[in-house]
C-alpha positions as CSV (number, residue, x, y, z in Angstrom):
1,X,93.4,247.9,204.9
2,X,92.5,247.4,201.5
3,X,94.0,244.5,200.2
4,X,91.7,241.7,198.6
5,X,91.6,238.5,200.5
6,X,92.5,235.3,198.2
7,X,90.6,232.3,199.8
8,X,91.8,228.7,199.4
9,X,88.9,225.4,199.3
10,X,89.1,224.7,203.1
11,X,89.4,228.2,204.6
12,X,86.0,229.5,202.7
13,X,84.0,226.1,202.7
14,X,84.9,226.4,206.7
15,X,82.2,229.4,206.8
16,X,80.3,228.1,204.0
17,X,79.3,225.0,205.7
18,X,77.8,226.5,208.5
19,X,76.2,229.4,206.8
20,X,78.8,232.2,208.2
21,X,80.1,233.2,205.0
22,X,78.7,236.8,206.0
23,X,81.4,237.2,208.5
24,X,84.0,236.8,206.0
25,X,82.0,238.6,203.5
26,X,81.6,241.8,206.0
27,X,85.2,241.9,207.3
28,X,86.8,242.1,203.8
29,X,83.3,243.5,201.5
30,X,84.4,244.0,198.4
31,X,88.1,242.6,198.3
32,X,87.2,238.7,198.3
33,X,88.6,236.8,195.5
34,X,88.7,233.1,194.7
35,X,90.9,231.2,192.2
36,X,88.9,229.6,189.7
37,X,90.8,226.2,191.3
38,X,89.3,227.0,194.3
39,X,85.8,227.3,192.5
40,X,86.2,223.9,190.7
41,X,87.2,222.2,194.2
42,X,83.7,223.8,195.5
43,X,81.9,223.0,193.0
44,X,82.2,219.6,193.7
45,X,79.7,219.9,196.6
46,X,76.4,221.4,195.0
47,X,75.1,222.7,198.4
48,X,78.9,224.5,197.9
49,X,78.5,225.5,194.2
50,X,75.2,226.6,195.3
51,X,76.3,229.4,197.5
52,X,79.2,230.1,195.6
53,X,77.4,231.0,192.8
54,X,74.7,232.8,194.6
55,X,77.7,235.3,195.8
56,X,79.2,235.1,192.2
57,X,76.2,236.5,190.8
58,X,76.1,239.3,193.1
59,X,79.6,239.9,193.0
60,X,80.2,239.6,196.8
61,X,83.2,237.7,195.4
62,X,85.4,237.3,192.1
63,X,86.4,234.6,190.5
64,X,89.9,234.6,189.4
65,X,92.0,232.9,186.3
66,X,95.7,232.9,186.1
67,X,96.3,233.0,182.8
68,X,99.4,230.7,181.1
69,X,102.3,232.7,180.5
70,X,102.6,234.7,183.3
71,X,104.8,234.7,186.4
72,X,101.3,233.7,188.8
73,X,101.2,230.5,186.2
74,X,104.9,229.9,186.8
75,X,104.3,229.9,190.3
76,X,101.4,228.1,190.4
77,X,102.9,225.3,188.7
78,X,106.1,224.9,190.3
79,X,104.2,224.7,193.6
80,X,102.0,222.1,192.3
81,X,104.1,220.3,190.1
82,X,108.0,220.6,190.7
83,X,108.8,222.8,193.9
84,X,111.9,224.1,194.9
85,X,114.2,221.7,197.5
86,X,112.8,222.2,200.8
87,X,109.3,223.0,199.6
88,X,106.4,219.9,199.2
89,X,104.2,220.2,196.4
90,X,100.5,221.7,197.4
91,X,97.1,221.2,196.8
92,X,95.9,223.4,193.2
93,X,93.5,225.6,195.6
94,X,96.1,226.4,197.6
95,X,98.9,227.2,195.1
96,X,96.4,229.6,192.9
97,X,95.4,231.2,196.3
98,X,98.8,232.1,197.1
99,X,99.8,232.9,193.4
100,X,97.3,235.2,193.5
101,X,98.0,236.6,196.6
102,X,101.5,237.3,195.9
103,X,100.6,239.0,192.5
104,X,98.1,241.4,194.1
105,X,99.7,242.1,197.2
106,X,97.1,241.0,199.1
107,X,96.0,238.6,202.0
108,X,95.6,234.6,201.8
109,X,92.8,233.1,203.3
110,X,94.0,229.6,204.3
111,X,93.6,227.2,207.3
112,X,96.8,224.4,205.9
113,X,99.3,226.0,207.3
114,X,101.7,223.2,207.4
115,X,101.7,223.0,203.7
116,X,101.7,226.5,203.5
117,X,103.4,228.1,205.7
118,X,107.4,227.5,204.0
119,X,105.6,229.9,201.0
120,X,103.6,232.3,203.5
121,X,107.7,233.0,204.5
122,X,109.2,233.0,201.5
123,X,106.9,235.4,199.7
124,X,106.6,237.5,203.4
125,X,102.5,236.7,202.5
126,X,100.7,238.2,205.0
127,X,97.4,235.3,205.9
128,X,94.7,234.8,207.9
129,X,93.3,231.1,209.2
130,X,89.3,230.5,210.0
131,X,90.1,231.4,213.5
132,X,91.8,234.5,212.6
133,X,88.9,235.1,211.1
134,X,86.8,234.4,213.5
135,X,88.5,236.4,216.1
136,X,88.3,239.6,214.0
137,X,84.5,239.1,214.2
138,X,84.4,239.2,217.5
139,X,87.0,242.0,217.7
140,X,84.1,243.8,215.1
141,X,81.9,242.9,217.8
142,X,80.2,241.2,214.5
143,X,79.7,237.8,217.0
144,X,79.7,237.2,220.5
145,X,82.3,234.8,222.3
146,X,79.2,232.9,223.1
147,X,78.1,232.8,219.4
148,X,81.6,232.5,218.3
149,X,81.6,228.7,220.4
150,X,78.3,227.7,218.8
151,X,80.0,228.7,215.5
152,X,83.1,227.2,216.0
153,X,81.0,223.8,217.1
154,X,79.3,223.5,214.3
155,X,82.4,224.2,212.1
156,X,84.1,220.7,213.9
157,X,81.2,219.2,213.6
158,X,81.3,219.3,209.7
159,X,84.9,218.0,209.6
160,X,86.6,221.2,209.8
161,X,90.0,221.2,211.7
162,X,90.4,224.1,214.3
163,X,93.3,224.7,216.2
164,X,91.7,224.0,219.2
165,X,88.3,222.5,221.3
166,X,86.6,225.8,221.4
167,X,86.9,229.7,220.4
168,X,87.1,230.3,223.7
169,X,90.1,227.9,224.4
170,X,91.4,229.6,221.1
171,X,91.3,233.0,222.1
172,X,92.9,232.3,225.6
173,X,95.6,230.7,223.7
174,X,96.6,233.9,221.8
175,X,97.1,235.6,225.4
C-alpha cells in the first residue's frame, strides 16, 4: 500500500495529544499529508503547533494547499459551504482532508464519521479512524493490547471520543 494518508484536526491531534504520533507516523512513513486547514485548526493549541511543526521540519509529514480553481477547491467548498441535498455542511479540516484524499487517491484519516461518512460513500474513499489505527499497530505488533489500553485511556482522558470503553472492548467488537 502506498497511498498517502490525508489526516483531518481530530484524527491526528487524537495521537498527538498523547505523544503516539509515531504510530501513525510508522504505519504510513512517508505518505502522511495534512491540509493546511487542518494545520491552522492545530495551530491553535501551541503544544499542537509545536509538534506539528517539529514533524514539518523534518518532513515526517506535508503540508498541503488546495489551490482556487481547481476541482479539490470546488469540492472543498461545496462541502463547507453549499452541499448537495442529502449531504450537511462539514467542518474545513474535514472537507480539505477528504478533497485531498479524493484527488490523490489516497486514504482519509478521520474519527467523524457521522459527518463524514455520506462522502466516504460517495467518493468510494477508502478511511481509517484512531482505532483503526490503533489496531494496525497492534496487528504490526508496533503496541501491545496491554499498551494499546493505556493508550487508548489516556486518549479519553484528553477529550477524545472512541468508539468504545477500552481497545480491548474495541477489538472484541470487530469479531
Amino acid at each position: 500500500m502506498t497511498e498517502p494518508l490525508f489526516l483531518d484536526t481530530d484524527c491526528f491531534s487524537t495521537f498527538l495529544w498523547v505523544g503516539y504520533e509515531n504510530l501513525v507516523l510508522q504505519l504510513y512513513a512517508g505518505r502522511i499529508g495534512i491540509p493546511q486547514q487542518v494545520y491552522n485548526e492545530l495551530k491553535r493549541v501551541p503544544f499542537l503547533k509545536g509538534k506539528v511543526d517539529a514533524l514539518l521540519k523534518v518532513n515526517r509529514i506535508t503540508l498541503y494547499q488546495i489551490n482556487a480553481g481547481t476541482d479539490p477547491a470546488a469540492l472543498y467548498l461545496k462541502m463547507t459551504q453549499k452541499p448537495d441535498k442529502g449531504f450537511k455542511v462539514i467542518g474545513s479540516g474535514e472537507a480539505a482532508a477528504i478533497a485531498l484524499t479524493k484527488e490523490h487517491h489516497g486514504i482519509l484519516g478521520s474519527n467523524n464519521l457521522s459527518d463524514i461518512l455520506p462522502y466516504i460513500r460517495l467518493f468510494n474513499l477508502q478511511y481509517r479512524t484512531s482505532a483503526q489505527i490503533m489496531v494496525e499497530a497492534l496487528e504490526h505488533k508496533m503496541i501491545s493490547e496491554k499498551t494499546g489500553n493505556g493508550i487508548w485511556r489516556d486518549m479519553i482522558l484528553r477529550n477524545r471520543k472512541m468508539p468504545a470503553a477500552s481497545f480491548t472492548e474495541y477489538l472484541a467488537s470487530r469479531k
